[in-house]
C-alpha positions as CSV (number, residue, x, y, z in Angstrom):
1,X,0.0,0.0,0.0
2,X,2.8,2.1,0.8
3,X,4.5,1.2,-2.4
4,X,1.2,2.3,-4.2
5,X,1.1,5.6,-2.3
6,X,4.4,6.6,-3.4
7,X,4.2,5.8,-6.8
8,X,1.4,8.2,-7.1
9,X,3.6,10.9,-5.2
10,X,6.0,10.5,-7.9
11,X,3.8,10.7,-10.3
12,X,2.2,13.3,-9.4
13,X,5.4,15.7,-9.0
14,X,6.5,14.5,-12.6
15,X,3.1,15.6,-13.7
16,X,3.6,18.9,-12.1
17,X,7.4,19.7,-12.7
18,X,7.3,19.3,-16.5
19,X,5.2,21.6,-16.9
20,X,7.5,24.2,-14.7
21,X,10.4,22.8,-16.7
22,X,8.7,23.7,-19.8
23,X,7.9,27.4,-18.9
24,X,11.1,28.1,-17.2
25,X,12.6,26.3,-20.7
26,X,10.7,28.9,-22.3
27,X,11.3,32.0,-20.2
28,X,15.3,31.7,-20.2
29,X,15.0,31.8,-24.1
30,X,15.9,29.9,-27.4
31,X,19.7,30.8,-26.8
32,X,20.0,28.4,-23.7
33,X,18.3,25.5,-25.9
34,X,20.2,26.2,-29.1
35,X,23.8,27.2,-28.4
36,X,24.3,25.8,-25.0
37,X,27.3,28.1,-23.4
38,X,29.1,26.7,-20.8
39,X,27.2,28.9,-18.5
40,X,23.9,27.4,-19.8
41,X,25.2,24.3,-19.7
42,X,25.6,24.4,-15.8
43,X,22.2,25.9,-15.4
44,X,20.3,23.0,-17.2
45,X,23.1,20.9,-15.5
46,X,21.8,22.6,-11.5
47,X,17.8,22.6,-12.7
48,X,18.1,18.7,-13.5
49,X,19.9,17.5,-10.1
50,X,17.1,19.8,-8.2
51,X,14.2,18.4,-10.5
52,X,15.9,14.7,-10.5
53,X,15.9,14.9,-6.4
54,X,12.6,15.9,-5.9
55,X,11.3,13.0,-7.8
56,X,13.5,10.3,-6.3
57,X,13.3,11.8,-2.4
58,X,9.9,12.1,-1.3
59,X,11.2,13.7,1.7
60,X,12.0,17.0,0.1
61,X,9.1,19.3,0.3
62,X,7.8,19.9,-3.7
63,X,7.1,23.6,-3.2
64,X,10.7,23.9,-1.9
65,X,11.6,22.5,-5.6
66,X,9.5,24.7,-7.5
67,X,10.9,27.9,-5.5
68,X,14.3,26.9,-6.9
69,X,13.4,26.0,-9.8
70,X,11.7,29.5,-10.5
71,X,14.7,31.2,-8.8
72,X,17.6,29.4,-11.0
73,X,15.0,30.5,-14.1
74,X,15.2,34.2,-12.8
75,X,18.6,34.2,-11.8
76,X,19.6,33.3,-15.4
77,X,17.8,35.7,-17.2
78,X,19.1,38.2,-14.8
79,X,22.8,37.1,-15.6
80,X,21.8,37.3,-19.4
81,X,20.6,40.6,-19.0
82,X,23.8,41.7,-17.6
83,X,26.0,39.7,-20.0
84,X,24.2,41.8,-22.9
85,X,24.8,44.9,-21.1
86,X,28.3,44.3,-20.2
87,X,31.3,43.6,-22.1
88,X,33.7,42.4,-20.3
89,X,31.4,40.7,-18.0
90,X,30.3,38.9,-21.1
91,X,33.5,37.7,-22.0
92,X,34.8,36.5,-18.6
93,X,31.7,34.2,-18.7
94,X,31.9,33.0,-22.1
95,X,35.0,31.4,-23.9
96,X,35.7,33.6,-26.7
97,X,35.7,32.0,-30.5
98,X,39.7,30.8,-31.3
99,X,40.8,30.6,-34.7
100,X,42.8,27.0,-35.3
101,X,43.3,27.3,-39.5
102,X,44.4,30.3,-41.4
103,X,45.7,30.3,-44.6
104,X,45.6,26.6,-45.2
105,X,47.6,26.0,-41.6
106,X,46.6,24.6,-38.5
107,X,47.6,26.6,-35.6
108,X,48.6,24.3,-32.5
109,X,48.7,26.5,-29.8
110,X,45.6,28.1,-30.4
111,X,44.4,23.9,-30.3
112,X,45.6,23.3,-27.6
113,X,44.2,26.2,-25.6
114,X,40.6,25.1,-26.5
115,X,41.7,21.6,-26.0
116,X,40.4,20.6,-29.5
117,X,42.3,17.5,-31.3
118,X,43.8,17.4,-34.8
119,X,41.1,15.0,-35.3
120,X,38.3,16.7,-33.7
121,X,39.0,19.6,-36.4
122,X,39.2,17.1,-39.4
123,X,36.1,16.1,-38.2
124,X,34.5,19.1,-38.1
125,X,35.8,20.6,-41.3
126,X,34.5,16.9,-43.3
127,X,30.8,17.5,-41.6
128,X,31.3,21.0,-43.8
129,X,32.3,19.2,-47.0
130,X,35.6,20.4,-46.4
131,X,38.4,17.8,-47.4
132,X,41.6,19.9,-47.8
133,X,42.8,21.8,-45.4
134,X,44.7,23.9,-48.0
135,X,41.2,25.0,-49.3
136,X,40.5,27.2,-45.9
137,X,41.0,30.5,-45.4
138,X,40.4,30.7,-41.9
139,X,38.2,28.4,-39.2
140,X,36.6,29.8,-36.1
141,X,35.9,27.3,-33.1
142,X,33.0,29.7,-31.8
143,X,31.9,30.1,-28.2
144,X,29.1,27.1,-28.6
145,X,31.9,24.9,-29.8
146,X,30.7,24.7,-33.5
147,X,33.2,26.0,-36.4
148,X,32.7,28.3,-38.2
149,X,34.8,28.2,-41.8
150,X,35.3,30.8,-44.7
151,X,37.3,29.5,-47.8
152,X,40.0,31.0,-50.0
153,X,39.2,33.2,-52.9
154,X,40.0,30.8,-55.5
155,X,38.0,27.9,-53.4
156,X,34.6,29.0,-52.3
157,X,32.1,26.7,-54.4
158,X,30.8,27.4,-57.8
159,X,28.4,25.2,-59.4
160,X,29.3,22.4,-62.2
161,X,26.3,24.1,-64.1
162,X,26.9,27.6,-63.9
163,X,30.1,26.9,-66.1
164,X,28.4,23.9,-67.9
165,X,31.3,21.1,-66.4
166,X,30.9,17.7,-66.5
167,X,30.8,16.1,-63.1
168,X,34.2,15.1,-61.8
169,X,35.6,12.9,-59.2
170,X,36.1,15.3,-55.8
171,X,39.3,15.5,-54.3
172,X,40.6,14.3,-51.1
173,X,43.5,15.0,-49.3
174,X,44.8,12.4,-47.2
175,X,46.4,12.8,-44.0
176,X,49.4,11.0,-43.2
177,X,51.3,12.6,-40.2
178,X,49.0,13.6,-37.1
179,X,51.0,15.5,-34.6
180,X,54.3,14.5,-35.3
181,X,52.7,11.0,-35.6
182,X,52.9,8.6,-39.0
183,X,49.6,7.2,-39.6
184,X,50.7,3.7,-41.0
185,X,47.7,2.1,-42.0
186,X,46.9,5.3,-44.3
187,X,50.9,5.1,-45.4
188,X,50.2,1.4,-46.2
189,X,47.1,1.5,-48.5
190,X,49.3,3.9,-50.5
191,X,51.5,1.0,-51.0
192,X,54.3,3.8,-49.2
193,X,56.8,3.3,-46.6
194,X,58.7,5.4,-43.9
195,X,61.5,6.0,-46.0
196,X,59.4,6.9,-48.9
197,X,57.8,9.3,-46.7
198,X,61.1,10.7,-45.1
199,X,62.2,11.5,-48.8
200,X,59.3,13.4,-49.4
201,X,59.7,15.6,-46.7
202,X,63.1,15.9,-47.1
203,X,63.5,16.5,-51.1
204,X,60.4,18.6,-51.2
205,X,59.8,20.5,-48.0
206,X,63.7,20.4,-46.3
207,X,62.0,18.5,-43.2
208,X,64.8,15.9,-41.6
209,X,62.3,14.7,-38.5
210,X,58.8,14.1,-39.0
211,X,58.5,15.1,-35.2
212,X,58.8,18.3,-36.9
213,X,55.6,18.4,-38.3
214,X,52.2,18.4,-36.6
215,X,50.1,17.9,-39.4
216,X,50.4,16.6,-43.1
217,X,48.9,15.8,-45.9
218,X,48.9,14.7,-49.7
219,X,46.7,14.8,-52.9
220,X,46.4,12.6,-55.8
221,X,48.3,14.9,-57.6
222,X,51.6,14.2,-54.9
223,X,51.1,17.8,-53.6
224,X,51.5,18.4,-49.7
225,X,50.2,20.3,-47.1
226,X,51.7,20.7,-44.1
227,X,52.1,22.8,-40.8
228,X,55.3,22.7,-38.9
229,X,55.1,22.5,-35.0
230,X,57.1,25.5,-34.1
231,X,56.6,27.0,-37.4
232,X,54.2,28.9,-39.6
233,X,54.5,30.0,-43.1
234,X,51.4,32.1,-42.7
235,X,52.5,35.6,-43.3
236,X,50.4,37.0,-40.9
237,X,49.4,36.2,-37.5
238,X,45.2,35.8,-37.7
239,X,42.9,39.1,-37.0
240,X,41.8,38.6,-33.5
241,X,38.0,37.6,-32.9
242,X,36.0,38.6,-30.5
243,X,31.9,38.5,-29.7
């Protein structure tokens, strides 16, 4: 019977939460749904562990939940209204966008600051149909953690029919050294070795160590791209961004 009656407690303060969840969801605005800051992130992160412990412990008083569950709602549009009203408030609580390619080169430090992997960025740039690393101008890891990627000049797409090409066979550069790292499987379905690859570098790029290099890559047509570690042949450092 017991059993019974507590069931229906907890239903009862599911039925009545969602609800709350649902307006307070509503009131702190699309942003906290759609971009998710970190400071967002810990909100939704602090309005689950209250909601989560009111429906587990039926010893904790259900208005007391719904008072803090109203407050955290107010609080954050509070803080949001501050944020838009102040600068540098805004960017202490926010991580500010980092640029990790210009000019066709990866920048390491900036990657390692944001704690983002060679691979997470490959990733990242294939989701945008971006398979050479040469092609992009600059990329933009933005304060939501989505990137954000403008092309070169010569790159940016222009359609097979508006200069009446046949289809072709697209590109794809393929990666062989990841942070200083030779990817051997990829060097062996090229039917390639280490010393084929140390030539390369050598005769073509004046690289003796490939712990030189954090990131590499080749074409079809046997052209490279690479970024040194300590190194950039950027001409310019990146414009700085800011929100």
């Amino acid at each position: 019977m017991d059993i019974l009656i507590d069931s229906i407690k907890v239903i009862g303060r599911i039925v009545t939460v969602l609800p709350l969840m649902l307006m307070i969801g509503l009131f702190m605005g699309r942003r906290s749904i759609g971009e998710l800051p970190v400071f967002d992130i810990l909100v939704i992160l602090v309005l689950g562990t209250v909601v989560g412990s009111d429906i587990a412990d039926l010893r904790i008083d259900h208005i007391h939940t719904f008072v803090a569950v109203i407050s955290i709602g107010l609080l954050h549009r509070f803080i949001i209204y501050i944020k838009l009203n102040n600068h540098k408030l805004r960017r202490i609580m926010t991580f500010e966008p980092t640029v990790i390619v210009y000019k066709g080169e990866f920048l390491p430090r900036n990657m390692k600051k944001i704690n983002y992997s060679m691979d997470n960025i490959l990733q990242m740039l294939r989701e945008k149909d971006i398979f050479q690393i040469n092609d992009v101008e600059m990329a933009i890891v933005e304060a939501s953690g989505r990137l954000s990627v403008t092309l070169k000049m010569n790159k940016r797409p222009v359609t097979g029919g508006d200069l009446n090409l046949s289809s072709q066979e697209a590109e794809v550069n393929i990666p062989l050294i990841l942070d200083g790292k030779i990817d051997r499987k990829v060097l062996k379905g090229l039917n390639k070795d280490k010393e084929w690859l140390l030539h390369e570098l050598n005769e073509k790029h004046n690289i003796d160590q490939v712990a030189e290099v954090f990131y590499a890559e080749l074409n079809k047509k046997g052209e490279w791209s690479i970024t040194l570690k300590n190194h950039s042949s950027a001409q310019q450092q990146p414009p700085p961004i800011f929100h």
